[in-house]
N, CA, C and O atoms as a GROMACS GRO file, in nm:
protein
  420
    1UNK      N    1   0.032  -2.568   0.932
    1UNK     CA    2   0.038  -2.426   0.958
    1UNK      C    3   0.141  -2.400   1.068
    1UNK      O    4   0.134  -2.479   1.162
    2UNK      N    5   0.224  -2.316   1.073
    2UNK     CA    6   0.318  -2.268   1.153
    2UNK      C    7   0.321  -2.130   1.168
    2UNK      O    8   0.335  -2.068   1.062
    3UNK      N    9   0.309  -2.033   1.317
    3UNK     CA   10   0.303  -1.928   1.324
    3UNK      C   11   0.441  -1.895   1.376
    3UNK      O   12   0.494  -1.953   1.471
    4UNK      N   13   0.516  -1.759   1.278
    4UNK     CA   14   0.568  -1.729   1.309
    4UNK      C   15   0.585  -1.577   1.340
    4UNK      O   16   0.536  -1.499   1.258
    5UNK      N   17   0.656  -1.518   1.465
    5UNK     CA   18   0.636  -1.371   1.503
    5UNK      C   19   0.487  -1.330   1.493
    5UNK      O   20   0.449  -1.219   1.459
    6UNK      N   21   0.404  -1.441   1.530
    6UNK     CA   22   0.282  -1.390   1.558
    6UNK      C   23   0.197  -1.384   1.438
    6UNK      O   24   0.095  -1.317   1.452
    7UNK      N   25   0.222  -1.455   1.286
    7UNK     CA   26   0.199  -1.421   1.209
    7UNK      C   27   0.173  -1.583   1.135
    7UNK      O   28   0.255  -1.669   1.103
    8UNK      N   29   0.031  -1.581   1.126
    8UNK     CA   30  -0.012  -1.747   1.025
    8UNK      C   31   0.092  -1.854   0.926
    8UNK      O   32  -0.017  -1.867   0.870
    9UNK      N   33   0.142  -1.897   0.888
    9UNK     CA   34   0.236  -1.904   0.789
    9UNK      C   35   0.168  -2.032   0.706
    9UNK      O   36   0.152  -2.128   0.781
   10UNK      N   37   0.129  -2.054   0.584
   10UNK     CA   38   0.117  -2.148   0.526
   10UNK      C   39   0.265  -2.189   0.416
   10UNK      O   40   0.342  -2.102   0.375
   11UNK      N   41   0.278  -2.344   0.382
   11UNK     CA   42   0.411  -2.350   0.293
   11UNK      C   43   0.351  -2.338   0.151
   11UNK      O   44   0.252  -2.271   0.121
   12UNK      N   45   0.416  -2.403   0.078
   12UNK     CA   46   0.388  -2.353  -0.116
   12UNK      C   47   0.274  -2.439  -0.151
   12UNK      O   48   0.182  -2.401  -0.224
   13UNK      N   49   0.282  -2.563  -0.093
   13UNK     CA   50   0.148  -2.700  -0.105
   13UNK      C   51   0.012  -2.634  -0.112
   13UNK      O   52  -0.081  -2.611  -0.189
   14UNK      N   53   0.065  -2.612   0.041
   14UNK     CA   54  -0.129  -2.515   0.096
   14UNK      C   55  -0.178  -2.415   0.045
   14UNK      O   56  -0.298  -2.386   0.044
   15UNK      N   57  -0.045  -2.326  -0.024
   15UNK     CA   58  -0.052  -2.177  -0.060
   15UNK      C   59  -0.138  -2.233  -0.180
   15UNK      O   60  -0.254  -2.193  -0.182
   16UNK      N   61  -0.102  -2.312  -0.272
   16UNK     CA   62  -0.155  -2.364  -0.408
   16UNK      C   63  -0.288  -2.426  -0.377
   16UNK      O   64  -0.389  -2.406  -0.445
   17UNK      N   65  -0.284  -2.489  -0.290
   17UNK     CA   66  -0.426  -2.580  -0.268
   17UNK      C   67  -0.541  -2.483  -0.264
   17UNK      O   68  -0.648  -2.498  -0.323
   18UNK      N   69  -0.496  -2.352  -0.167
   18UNK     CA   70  -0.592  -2.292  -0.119
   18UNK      C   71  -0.630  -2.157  -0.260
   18UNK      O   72  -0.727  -2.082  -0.274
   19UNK      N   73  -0.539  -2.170  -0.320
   19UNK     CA   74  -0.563  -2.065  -0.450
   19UNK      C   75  -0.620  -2.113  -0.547
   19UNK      O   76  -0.702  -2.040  -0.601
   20UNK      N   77  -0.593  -2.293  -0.622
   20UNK     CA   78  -0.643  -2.358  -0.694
   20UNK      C   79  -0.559  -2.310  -0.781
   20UNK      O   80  -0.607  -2.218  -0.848
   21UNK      N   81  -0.433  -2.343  -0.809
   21UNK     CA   82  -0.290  -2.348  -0.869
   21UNK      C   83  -0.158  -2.451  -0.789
   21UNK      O   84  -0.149  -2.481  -0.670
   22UNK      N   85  -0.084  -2.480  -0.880
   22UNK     CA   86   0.034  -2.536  -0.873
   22UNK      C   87   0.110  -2.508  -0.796
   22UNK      O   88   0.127  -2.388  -0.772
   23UNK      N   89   0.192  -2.617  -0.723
   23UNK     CA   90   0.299  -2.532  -0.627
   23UNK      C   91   0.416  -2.463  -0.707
   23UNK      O   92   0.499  -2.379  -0.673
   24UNK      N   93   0.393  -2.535  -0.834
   24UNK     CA   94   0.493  -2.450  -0.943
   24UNK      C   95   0.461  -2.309  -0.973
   24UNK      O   96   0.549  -2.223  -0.970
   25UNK      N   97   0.384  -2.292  -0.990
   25UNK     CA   98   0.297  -2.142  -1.043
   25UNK      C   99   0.338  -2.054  -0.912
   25UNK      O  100   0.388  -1.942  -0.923
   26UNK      N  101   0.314  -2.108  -0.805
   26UNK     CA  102   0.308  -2.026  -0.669
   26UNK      C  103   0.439  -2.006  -0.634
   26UNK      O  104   0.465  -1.902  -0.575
   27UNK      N  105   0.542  -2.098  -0.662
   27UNK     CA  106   0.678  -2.081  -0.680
   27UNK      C  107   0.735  -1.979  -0.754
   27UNK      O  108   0.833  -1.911  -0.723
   28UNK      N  109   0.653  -1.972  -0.876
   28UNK     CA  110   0.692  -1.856  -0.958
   28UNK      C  111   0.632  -1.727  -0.933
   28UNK      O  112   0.642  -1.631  -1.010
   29UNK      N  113   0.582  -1.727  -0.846
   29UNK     CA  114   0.473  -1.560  -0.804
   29UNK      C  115   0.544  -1.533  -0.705
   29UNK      O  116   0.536  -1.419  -0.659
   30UNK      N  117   0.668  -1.668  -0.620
   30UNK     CA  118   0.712  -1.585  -0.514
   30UNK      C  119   0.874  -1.534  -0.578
   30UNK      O  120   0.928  -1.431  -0.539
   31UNK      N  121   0.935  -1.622  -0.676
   31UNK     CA  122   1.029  -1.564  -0.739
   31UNK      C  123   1.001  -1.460  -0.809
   31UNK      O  124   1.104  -1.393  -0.798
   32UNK      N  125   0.931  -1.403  -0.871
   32UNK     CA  126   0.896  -1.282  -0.953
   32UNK      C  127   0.850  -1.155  -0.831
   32UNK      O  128   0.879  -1.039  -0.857
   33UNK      N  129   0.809  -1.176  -0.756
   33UNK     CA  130   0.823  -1.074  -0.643
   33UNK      C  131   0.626  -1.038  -0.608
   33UNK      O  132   0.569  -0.948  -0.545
   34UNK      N  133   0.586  -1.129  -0.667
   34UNK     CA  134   0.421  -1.160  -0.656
   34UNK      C  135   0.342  -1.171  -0.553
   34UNK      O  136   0.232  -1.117  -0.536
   35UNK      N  137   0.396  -1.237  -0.489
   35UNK     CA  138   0.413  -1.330  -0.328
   35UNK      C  139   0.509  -1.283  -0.254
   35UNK      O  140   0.626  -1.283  -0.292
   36UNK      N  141   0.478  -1.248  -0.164
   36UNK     CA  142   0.601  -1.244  -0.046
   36UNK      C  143   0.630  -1.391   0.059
   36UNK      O  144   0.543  -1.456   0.117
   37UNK      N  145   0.740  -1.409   0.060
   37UNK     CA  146   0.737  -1.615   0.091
   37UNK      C  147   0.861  -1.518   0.263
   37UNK      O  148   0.902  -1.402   0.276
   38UNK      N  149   0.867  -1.586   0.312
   38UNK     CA  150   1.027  -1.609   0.400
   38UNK      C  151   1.036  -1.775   0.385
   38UNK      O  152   0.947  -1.858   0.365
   39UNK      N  153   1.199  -1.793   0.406
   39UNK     CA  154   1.234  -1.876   0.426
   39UNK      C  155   1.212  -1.940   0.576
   39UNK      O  156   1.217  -1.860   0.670
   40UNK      N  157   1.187  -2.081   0.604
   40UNK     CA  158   1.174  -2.165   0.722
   40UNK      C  159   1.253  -2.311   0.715
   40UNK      O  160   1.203  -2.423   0.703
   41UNK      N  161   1.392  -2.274   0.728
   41UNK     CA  162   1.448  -2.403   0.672
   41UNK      C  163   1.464  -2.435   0.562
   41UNK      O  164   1.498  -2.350   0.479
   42UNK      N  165   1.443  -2.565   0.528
   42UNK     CA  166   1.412  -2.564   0.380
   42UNK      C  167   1.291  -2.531   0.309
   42UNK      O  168   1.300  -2.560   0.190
   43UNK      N  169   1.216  -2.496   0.332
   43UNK     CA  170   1.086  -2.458   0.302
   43UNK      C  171   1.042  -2.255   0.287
   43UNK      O  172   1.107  -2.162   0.334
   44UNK      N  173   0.956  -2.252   0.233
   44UNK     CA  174   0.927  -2.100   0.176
   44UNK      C  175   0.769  -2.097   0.232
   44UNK      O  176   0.686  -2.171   0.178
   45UNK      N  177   0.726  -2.001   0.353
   45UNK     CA  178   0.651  -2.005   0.380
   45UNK      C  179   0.542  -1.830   0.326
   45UNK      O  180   0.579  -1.716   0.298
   46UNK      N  181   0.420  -1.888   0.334
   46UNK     CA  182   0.338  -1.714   0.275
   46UNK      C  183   0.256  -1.693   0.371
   46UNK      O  184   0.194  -1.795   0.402
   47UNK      N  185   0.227  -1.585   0.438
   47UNK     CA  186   0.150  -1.536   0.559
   47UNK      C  187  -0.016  -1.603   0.462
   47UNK      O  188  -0.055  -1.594   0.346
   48UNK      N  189  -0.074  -1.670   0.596
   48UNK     CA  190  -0.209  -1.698   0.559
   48UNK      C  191  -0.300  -1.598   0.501
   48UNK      O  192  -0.392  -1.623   0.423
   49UNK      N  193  -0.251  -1.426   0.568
   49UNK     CA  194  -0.378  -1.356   0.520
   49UNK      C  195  -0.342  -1.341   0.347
   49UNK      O  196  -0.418  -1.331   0.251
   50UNK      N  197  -0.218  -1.344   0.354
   50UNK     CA  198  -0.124  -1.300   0.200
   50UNK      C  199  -0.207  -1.389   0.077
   50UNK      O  200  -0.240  -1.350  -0.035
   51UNK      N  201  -0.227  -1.516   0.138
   51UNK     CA  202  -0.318  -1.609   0.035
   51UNK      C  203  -0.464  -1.569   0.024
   51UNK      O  204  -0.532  -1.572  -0.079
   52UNK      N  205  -0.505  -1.528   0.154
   52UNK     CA  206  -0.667  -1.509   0.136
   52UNK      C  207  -0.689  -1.374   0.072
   52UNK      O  208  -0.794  -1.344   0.014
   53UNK      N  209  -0.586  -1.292   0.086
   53UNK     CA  210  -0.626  -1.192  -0.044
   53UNK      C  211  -0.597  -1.260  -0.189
   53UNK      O  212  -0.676  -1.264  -0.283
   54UNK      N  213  -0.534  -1.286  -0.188
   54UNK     CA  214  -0.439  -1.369  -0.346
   54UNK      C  215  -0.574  -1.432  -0.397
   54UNK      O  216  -0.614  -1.410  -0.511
   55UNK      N  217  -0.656  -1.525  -0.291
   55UNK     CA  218  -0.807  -1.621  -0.336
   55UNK      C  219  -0.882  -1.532  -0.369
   55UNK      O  220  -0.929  -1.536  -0.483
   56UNK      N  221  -0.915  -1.431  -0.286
   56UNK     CA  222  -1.024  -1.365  -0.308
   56UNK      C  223  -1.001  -1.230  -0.414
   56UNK      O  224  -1.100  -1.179  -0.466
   57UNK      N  225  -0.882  -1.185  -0.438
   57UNK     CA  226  -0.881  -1.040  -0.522
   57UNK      C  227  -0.844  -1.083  -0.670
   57UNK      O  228  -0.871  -1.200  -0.698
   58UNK      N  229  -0.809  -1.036  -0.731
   58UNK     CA  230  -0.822  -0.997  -0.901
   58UNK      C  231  -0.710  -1.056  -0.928
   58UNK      O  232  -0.714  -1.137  -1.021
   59UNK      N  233  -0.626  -1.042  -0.882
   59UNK     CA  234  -0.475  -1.074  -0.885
   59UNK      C  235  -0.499  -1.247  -0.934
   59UNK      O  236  -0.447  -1.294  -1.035
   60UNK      N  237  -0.576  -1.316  -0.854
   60UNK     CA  238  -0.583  -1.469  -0.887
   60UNK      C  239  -0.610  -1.496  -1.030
   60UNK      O  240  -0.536  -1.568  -1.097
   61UNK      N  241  -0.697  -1.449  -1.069
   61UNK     CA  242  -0.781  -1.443  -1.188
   61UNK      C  243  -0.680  -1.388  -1.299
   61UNK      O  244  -0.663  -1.446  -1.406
   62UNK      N  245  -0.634  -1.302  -1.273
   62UNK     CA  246  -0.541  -1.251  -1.388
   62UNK      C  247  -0.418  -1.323  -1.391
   62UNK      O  248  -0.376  -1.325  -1.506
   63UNK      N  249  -0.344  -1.383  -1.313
   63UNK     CA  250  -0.245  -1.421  -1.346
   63UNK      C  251  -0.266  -1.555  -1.408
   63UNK      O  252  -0.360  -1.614  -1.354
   64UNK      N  253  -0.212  -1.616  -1.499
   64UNK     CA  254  -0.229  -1.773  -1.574
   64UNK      C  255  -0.115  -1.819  -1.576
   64UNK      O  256  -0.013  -1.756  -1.602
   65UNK      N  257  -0.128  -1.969  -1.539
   65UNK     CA  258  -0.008  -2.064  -1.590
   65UNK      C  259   0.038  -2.061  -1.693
   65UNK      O  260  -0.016  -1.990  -1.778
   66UNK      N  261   0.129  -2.118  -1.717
   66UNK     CA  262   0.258  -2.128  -1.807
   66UNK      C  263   0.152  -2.154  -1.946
   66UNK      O  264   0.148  -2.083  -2.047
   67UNK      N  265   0.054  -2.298  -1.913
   67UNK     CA  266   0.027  -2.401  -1.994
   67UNK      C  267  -0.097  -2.249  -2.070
   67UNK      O  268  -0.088  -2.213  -2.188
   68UNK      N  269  -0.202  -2.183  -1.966
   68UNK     CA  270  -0.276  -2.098  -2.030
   68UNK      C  271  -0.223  -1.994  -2.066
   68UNK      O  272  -0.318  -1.943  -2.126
   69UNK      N  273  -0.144  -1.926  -2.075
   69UNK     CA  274  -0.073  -1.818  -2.108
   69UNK      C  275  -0.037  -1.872  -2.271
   69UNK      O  276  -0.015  -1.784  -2.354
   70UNK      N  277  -0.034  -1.955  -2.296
   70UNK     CA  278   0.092  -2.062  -2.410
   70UNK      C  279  -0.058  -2.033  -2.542
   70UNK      O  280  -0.071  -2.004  -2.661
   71UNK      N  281  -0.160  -2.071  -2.398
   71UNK     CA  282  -0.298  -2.138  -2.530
   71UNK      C  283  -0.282  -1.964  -2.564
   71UNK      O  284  -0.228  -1.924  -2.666
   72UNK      N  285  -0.341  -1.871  -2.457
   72UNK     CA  286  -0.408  -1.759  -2.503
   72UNK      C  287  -0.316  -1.704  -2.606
   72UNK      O  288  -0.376  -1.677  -2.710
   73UNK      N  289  -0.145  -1.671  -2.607
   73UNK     CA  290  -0.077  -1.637  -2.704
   73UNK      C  291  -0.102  -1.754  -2.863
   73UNK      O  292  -0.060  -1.721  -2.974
   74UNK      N  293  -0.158  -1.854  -2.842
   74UNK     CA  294  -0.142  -1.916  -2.937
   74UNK      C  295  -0.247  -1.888  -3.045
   74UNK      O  296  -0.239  -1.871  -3.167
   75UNK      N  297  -0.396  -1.886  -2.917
   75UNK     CA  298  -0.500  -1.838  -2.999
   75UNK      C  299  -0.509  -1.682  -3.062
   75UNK      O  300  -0.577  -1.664  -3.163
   76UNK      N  301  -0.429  -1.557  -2.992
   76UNK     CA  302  -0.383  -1.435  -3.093
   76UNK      C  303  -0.304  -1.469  -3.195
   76UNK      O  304  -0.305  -1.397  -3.295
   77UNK      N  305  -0.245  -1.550  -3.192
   77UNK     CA  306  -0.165  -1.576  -3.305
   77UNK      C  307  -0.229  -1.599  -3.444
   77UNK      O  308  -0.218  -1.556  -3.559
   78UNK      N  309  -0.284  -1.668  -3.389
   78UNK     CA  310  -0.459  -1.750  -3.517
   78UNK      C  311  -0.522  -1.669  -3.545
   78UNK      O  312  -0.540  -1.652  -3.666
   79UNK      N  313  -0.590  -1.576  -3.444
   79UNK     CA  314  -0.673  -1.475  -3.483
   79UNK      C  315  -0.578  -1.385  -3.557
   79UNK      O  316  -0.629  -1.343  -3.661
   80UNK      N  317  -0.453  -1.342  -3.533
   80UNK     CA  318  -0.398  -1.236  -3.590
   80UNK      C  319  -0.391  -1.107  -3.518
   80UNK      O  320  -0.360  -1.010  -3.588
   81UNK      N  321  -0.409  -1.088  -3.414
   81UNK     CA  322  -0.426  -0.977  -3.353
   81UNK      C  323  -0.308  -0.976  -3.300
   81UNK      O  324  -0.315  -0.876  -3.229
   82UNK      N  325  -0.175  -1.032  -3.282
   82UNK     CA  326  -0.072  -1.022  -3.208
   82UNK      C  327   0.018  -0.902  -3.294
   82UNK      O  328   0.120  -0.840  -3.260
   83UNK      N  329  -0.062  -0.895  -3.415
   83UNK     CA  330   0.018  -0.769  -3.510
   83UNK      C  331   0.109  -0.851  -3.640
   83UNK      O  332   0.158  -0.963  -3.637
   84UNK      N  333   0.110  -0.776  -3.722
   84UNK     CA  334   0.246  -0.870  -3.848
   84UNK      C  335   0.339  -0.872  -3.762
   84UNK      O  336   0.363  -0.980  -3.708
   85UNK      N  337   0.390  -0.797  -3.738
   85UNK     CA  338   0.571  -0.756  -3.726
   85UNK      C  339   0.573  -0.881  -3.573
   85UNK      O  340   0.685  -0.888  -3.524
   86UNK      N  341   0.478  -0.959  -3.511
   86UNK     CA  342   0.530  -1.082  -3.398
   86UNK      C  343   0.504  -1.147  -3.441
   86UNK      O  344   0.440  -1.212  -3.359
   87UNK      N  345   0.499  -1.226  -3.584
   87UNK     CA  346   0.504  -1.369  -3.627
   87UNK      C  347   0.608  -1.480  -3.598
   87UNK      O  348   0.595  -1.599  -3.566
   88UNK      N  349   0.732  -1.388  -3.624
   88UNK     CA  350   0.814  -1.489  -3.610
   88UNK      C  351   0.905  -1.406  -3.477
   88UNK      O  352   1.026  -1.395  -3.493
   89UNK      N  353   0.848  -1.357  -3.362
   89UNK     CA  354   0.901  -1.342  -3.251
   89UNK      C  355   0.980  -1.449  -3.146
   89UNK      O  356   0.962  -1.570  -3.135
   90UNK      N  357   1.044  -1.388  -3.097
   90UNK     CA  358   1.129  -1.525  -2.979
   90UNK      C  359   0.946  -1.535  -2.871
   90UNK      O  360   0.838  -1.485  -2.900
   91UNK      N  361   0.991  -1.624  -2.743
   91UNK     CA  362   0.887  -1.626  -2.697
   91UNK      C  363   0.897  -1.493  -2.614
   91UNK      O  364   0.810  -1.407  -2.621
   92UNK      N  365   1.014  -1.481  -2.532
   92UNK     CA  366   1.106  -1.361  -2.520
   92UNK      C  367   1.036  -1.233  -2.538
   92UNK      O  368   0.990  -1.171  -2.443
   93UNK      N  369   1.030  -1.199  -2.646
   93UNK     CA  370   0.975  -1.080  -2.706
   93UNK      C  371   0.813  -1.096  -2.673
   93UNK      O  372   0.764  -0.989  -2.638
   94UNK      N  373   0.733  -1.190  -2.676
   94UNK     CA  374   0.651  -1.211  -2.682
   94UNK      C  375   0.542  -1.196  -2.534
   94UNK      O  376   0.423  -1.168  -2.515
   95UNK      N  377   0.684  -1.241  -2.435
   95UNK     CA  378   0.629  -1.214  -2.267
   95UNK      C  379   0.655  -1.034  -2.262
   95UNK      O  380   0.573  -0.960  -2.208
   96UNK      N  381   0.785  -0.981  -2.330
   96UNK     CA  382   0.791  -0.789  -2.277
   96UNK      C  383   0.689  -0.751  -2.370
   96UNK      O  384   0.639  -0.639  -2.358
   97UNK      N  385   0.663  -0.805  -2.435
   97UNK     CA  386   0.505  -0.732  -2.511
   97UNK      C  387   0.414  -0.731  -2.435
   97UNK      O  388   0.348  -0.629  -2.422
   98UNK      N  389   0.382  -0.858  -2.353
   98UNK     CA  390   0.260  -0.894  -2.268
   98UNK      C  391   0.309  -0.819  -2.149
   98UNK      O  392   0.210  -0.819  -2.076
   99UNK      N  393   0.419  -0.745  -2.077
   99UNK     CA  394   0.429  -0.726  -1.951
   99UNK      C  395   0.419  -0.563  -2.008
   99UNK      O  396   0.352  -0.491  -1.933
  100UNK      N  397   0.462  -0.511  -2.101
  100UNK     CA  398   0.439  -0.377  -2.159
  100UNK      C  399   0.266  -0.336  -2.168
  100UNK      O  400   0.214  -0.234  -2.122
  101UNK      N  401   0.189  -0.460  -2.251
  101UNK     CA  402   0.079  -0.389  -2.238
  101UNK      C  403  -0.009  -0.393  -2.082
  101UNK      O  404  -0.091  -0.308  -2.045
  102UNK      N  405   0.031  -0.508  -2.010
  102UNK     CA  406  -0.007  -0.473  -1.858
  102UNK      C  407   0.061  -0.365  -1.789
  102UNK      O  408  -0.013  -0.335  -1.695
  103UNK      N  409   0.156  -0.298  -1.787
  103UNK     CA  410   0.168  -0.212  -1.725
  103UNK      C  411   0.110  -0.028  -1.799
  103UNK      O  412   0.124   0.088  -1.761
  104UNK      N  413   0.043  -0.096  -1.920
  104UNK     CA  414  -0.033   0.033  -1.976
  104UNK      C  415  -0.140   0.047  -1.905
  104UNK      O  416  -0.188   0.157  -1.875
  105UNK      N  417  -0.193  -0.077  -1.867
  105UNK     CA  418  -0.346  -0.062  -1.862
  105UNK      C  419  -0.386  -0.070  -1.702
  105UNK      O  420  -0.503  -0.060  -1.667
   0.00000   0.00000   0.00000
């Protein structure tokens, strides 16, 4: 842990440990604008409280890895509910569908 400007800082390791996700996944929540990280050198640090909401709020729960995101599109696929017209979609098309109907709801 390193405080900086007065402020907790955990790096991407801890950030993941303490969420129960990947430092990959957590990598990608701070590139997508999910996470707020600063840089510390070579390293990307996330304010401690920034994680203990991330553990404790909704946000954890809803977001899925690469690997579950892959199953759940796979299993609409089977069921059929992804619609005719996305059978033979890119995957592409398949994530602005999924980011379209989250920002409906």
């Amino acid at each position: 842990m390193l405080v900086l400007d007065g402020v907790e800082m955990v790096d991407v390791r801890e950030t993941a440990r303490l969420v129960g996700r990947s430092p990959e996944t957590v990598r990608r929540w701070i590139w997508s604008g999910r996470l707020s990280a600063r840089r510390h050198g070579n390293k990307l640090l996330v304010a401690r409280r920034a994680v203990a909401q991330l553990a404790r709020g909704p946000v954890a729960r809803d977001l899925l890895t690469l690997r579950e995101w892959a199953k759940a599109v796979e299993m609409q696929r089977e069921a059929g509910s992804l619609g005719e017209d996305s059978a033979g979609t890119s995957a592409a098309d398949v994530v602005l569908d999924d980011r379209a109907g989250r920002q409906a709801s």
